[in-house]
C-alpha positions in Angstrom: -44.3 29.2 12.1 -41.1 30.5 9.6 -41.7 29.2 6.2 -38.5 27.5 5.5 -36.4 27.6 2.4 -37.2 24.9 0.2 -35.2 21.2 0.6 -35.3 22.0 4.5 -35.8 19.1 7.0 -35.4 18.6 10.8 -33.5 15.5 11.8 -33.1 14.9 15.9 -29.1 15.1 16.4 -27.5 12.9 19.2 -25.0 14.5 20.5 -21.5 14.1 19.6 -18.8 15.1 22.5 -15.7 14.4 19.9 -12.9 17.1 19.7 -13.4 17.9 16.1 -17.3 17.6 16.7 -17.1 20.3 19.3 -14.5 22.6 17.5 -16.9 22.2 13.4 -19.7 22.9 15.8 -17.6 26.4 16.9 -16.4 27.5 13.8 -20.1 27.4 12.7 -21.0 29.3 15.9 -18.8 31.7 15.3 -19.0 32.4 11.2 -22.8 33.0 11.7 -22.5 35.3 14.6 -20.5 37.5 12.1 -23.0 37.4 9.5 -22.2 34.5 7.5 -24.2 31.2 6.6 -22.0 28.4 7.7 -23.2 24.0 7.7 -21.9 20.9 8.1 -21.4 19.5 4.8 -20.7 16.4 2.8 -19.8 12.7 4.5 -20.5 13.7 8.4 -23.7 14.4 7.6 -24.2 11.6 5.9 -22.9 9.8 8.9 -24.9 11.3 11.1 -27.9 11.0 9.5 -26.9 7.0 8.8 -26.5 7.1 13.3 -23.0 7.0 12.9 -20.1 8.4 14.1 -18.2 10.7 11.6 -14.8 10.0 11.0 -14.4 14.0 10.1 -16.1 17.0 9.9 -16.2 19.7 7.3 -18.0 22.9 7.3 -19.2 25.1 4.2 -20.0 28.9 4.2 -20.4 31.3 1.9 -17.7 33.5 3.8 -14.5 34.0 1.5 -11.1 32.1 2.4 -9.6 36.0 3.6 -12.5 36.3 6.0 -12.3 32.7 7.2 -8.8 33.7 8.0 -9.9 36.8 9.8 -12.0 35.0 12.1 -9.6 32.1 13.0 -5.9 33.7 12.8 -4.7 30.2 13.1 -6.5 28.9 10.2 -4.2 27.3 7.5 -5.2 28.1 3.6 -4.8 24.8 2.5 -6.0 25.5 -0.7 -6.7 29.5 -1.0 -7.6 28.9 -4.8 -10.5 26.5 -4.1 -11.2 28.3 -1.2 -10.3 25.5 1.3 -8.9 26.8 4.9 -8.0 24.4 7.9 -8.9 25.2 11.2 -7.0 23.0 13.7 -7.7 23.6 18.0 -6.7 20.5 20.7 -5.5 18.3 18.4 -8.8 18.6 16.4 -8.9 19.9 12.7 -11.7 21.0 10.3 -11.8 21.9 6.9 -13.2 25.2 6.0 -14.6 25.6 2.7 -15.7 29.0 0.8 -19.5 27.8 -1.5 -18.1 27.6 -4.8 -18.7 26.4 -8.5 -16.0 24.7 -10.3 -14.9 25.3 -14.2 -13.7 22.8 -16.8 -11.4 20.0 -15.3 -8.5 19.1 -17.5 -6.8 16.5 -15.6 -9.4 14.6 -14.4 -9.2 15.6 -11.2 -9.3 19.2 -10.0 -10.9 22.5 -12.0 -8.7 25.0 -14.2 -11.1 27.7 -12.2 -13.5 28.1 -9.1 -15.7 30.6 -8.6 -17.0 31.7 -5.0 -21.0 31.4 -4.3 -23.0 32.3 -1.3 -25.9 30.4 -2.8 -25.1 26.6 -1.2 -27.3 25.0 -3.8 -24.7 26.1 -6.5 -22.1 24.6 -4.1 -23.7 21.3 -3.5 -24.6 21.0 -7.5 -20.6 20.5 -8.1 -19.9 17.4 -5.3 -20.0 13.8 -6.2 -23.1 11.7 -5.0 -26.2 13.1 -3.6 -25.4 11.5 -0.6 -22.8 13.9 0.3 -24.5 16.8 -0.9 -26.0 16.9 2.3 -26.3 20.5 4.7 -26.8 20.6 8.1 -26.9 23.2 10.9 -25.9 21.7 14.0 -27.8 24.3 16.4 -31.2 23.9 15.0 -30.8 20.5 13.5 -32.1 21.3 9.9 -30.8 19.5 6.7 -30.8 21.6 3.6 -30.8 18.9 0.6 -31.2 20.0 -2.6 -30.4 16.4 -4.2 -32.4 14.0 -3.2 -29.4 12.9 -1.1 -32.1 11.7 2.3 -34.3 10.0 -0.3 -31.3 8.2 -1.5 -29.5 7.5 2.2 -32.9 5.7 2.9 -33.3 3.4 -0.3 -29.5 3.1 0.0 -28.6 4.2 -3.1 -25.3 5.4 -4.4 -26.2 8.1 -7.2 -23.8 10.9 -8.9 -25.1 14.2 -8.6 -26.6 15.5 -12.0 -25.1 13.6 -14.9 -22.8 10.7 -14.1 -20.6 10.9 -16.8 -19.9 14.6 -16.2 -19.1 13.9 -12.6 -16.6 11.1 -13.4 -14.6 13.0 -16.5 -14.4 16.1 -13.7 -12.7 13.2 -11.3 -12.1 9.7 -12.5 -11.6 9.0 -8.5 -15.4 9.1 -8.1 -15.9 6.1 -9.9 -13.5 4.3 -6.9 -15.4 6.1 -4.4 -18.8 5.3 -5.4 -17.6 1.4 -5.2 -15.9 2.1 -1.7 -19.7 4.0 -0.7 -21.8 1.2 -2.0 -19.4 -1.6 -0.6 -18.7 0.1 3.1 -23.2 1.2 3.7 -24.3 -1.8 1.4 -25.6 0.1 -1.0 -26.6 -0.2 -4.8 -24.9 1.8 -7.4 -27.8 3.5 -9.1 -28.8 2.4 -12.8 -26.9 5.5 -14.7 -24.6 5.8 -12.1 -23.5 2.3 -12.6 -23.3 2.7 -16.8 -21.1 5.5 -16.6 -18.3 4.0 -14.2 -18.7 0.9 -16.7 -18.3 3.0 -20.1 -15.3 5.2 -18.1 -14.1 2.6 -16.6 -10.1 3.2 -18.0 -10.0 6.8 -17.2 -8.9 5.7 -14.2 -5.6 5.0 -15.0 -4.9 9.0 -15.4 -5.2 9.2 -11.8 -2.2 9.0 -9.3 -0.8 5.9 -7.5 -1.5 7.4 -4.3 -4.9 8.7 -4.6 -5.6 5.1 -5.8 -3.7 3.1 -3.1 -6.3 5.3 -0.5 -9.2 4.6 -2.3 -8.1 0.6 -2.2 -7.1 0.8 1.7 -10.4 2.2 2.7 -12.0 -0.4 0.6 -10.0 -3.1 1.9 -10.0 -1.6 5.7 -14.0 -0.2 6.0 -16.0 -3.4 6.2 -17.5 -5.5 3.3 -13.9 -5.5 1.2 -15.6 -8.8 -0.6 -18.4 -6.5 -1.7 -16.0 -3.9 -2.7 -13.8 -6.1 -5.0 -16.6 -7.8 -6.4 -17.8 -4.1 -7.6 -14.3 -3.0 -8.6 -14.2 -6.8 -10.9 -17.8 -6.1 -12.3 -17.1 -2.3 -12.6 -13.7 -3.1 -15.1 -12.1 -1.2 -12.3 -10.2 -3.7 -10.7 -7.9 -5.0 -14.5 -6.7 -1.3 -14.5 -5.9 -1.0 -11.2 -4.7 -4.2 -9.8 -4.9 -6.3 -13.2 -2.5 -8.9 -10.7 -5.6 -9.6 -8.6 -8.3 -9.8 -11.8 -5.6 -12.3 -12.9 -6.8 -14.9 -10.7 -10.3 -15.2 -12.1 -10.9 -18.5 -13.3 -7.6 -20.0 -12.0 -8.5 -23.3 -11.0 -6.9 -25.1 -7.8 -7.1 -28.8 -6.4 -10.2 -29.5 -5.2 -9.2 -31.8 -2.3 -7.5 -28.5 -0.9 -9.7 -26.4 -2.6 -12.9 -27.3 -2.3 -14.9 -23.6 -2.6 -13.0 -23.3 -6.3 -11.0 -20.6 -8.3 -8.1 -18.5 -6.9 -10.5 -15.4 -7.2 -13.3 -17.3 -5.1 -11.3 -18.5 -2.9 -9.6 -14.8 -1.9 -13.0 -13.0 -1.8 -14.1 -16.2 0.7 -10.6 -14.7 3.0 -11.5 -11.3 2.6 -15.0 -12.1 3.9 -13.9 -13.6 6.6 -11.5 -10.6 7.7 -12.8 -8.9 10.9 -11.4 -5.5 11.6 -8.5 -6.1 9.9 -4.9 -3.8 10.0 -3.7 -3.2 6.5 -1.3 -5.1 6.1 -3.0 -8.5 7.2 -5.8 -7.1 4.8 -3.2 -6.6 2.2 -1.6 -10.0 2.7 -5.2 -11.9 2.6 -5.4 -9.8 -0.9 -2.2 -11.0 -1.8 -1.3 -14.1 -0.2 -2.2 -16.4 -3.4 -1.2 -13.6 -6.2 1.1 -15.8 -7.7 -0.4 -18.9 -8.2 -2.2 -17.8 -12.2 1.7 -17.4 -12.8 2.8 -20.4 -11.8 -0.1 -23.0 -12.5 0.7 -26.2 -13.8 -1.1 -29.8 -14.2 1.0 -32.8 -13.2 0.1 -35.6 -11.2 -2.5 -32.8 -10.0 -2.6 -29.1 -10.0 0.2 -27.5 -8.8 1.6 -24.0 -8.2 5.6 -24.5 -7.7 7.1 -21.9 -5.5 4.1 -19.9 -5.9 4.5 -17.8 -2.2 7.9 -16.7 -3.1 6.5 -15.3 -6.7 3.7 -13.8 -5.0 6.0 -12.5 -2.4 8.0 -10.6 -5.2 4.8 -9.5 -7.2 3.2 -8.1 -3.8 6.9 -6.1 -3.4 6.2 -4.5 -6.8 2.3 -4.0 -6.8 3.1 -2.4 -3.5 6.0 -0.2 -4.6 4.0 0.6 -7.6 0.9 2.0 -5.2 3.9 4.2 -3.1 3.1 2.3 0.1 5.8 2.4 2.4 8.7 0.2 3.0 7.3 -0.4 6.6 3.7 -1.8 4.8 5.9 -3.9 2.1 8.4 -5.7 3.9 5.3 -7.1 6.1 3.1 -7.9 3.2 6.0 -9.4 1.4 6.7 -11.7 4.6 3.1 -12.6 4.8 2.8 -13.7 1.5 6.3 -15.6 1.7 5.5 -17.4 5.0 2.0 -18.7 4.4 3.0 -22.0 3.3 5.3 -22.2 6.1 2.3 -23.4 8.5 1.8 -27.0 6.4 5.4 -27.9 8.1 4.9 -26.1 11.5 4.8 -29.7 13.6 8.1 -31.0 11.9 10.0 -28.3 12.6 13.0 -28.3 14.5 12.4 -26.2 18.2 15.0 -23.2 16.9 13.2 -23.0 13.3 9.8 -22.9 15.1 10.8 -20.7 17.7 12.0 -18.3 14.8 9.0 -18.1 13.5 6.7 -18.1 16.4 8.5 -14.2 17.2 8.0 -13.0 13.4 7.5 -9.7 13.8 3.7 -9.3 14.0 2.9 -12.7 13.9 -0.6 -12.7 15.1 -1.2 -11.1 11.6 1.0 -14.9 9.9 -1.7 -17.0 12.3 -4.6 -14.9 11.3 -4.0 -15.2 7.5 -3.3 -19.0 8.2 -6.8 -19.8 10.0 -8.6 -17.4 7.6 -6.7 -19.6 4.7 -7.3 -23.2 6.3 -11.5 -21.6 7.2 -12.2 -20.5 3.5 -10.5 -23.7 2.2 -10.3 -27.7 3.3 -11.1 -26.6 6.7 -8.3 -28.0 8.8 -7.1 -26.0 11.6 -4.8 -28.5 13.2 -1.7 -26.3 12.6 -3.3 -23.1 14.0 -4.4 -24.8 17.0 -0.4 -26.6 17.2 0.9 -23.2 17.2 -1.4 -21.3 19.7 -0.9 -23.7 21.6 2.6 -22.9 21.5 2.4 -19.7 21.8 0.6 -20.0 25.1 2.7 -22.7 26.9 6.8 -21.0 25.5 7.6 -17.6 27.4 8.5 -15.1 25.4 11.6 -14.9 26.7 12.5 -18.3 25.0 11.2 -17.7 21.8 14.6 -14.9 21.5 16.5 -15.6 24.8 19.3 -13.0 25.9 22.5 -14.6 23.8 25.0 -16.7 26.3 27.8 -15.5 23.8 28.4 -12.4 21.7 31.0 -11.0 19.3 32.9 -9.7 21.7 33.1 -13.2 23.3 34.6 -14.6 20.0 36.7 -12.4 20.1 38.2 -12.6 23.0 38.3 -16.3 22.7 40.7 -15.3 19.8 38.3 -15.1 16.5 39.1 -12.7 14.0 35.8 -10.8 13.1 34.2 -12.0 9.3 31.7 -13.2 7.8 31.6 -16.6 9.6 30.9 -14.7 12.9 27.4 -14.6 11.5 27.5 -18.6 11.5 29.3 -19.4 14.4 26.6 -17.1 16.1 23.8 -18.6 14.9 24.9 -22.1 15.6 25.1 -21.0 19.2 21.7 -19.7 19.0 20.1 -22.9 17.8 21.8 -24.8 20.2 20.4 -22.3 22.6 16.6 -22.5 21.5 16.7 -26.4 21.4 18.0 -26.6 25.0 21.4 -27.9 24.7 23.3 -24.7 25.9 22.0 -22.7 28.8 24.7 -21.0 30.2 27.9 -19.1 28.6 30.2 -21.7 30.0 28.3 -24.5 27.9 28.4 -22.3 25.1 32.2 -21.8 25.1 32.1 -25.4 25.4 30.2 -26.1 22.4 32.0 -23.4 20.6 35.7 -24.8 21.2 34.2 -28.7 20.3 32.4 -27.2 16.9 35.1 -24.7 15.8 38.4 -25.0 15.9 41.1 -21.9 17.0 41.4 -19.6 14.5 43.7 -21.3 11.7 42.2 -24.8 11.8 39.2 -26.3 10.5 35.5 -26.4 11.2 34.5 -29.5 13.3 32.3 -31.8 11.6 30.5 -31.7 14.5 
């Protein structure tokens, strides 16, 4: 038998039949058919070595970006001066990577310099945890580790590769990442690992709003989010990044409503409880209560006056302030706006309900409700009222085709302005209670509440 290289394993691969599987797996076959030593590399390895399926796949050889180029003409350099090319076929793309070292980083977050390696060790010694310092030939199934990245994967340990600190002044982003890692596989944040994201803790804050705001989504999005803000609190991560959220800590609430305790508790509790969630409902469950520790009072009993329209402003800015887009805002904003809406859903009028019942996305308003009324007093008798509802009105109640338009005041002889907008809407509450169903009863109700043009409004 071939002696093998030393930190070379075998691992049994399943097979995986995804597009970019297939096209990493090609690039490989084809850079070592022209002479070149090519792996998988970094988090699908992990992955597959953890039996699961890899959301990407990135390859590392010790060809350099201009014969990477060579061998796929349609390669993109992505980043020629860190050696980075990115090979994309059926919709499929792959990141190409030249071995390299780095030099001195000055801005916490990429090297002045690179220089190109065709030794992978030296490669692997620059990356962030040994857990993704992982190499891995997909035709013969061997694992080059030169980290100790297996030994960690199997005790479940997060741990920076060589010393922590170093790692974390190169890129104050790994400190994020090694909370997302440890909160996403349930891991542990090794001992020294741990110290130095604690002592570097405000670095962080040199780093950009969007490189931050990804780190956060995945954290929120990936599974155990609880976990992950519970490391980000304990880390001093979380008061420099969203000091909004650390603000609820200790922020107490009436316990007849609030049984499980503190704004903080109560908000880990919800994003517990989350399942799968989209971003923005995991967003508004992060958000939904953010300002309460603004507007905390004691009267009779705790109170928090107006609290969903404050936190419905602060989300706006924390948001803008993370550059997510308008689209993500405006339905975080009205999540947070419209949670306290639910305590009156049963003595609304039919058009105010029906409003709200066709909020866009408004399985993500009901979600955060139940998740708020589960983690809480427990009382899901509004949630139930409105599903309810939702299963027994058509949709084509909740917004019915309008029985008159503009163009119908108009020619009734209205002058277009600003009360159009009222006159309109009155016709379309009348509508959504019952009490109009055709355009001749809404004419009907239109000359009894509004005069002709030149006379006065109806009290009607």
């Amino acid at each position: 038998m071939a002696t093998r290289p030393p930190g070379y394993f075998t691992i049994i691969l399943v097979v995986d039949t995804t597009v970019a599987a297939g096209l990493a797996r090609r690039i490989i076959g084809r850079l070592k058919a022209a002479g070149h030593q090519a792996y998988l590399v970094g988090g699908c390895v992990r992955d597959l070595l953890l039996g699961q399926e890899p959301q990407d796949y990135d390859v590392a050889t010790e060809a350099r970006p201009e014969e990477v180029v060579c061998l796929f003409p349609e390669a993109q350099l992505v980043g020629a001066h860190f050696g980075v090319a990115l090979v994309r076929d059926g919709g499929a793309e792959v990141q190409v990577a030249t071995f390299r070292t780095d030099h001195a980083y000055s801005d916490g977050r990429r090297p002045e310099a690179v220089e190109f390696q065709t030794d992978p060790r030296q490669d692997v010694l620059r990356r962030d945890f040994t857990i993704n310092g992982l190499l891995l030939d997909p035709e013969s199934g061997e694992v080059l580790d030169y980290v100790g990245g297996r030994q960690d994967l199997e005790a479940g340990l997060v741990r920076a590769i060589g010393d922590p600190e170093a790692r974390f002044q190169e890129d104050h982003l790994r400190m994020l990442r090694a909370v997302r890692f440890a909160a996403r596989f349930g891991f542990e944040i090794e001992e020294r690992t741990w110290a130095a994201i604690r002592l570097l803790h405000a670095s962080i804050r040199r780093i950009s709003s969007e490189r931050i705001r990804d780190e956060i989504v995945r954290i929120l999005t990936e599974g155990s989010a609880r976990r992950g803000f519970e490391l980000l609190d304990a880390s001093g991560l979380l008061v420099e990044i969203l000091p909004e959220v650390a603000a609820m800590k200790g922020v107490e609430q009436p316990p007849e409503f609030h049984p499980e305790g503190d704004v903080w508790t109560h908000t880990l509790m919800m994003l517990n409880g989350m399942r799968s969630p989209t971003l923005t409902l995991a967003l508004g469950v992060l958000l939904h209560d953010v300002g309460k520790p603004g507007t905390f009072r004691v009267a009779d009993r705790i109170r928090f006056d107006e609290h969903a329209e404050t936190g419905a402003w602060m989300a706006a800015r924390i948001l803008t302030r993370l550059r997510f887009s308008g689209e993500v805002i405006r339905q975080v904003e009205a999540l947070v706006v419209n949670h306290l809406r639910f305590k009156d859903v049963t003595r609304m009028r039919q058009s105010t309900l029906k409003r709200f019942l066709r909020a866009e996305r408004f399985e993500e308003h009901l979600e955060l409700h139940r998740l708020d009324c589960v983690m809480s007093h427990g009382m899901l008798a509004n949630y139930e009222f409105l599903k309810k509802k939702l299963e027994e009105v058509p949709k084509e109640e909740l917004k019915p085709k309008p029985l008159l338009t503009g163009a119908d005041l108009i020619a009734a002889g209205y002058t277009p302005g600003p009360p159009f907008g009222r006159i309109l809407r009155a016709l379309e509450d009348a509508q959504l209670e019952g009490q109009i169903h055709s355009r001749e009863e809404g004419l009907a109700l239109l000359r009894a509440r509004f005069l002709p043009p030149g006379g006065e409004e109806s009290a009607a």
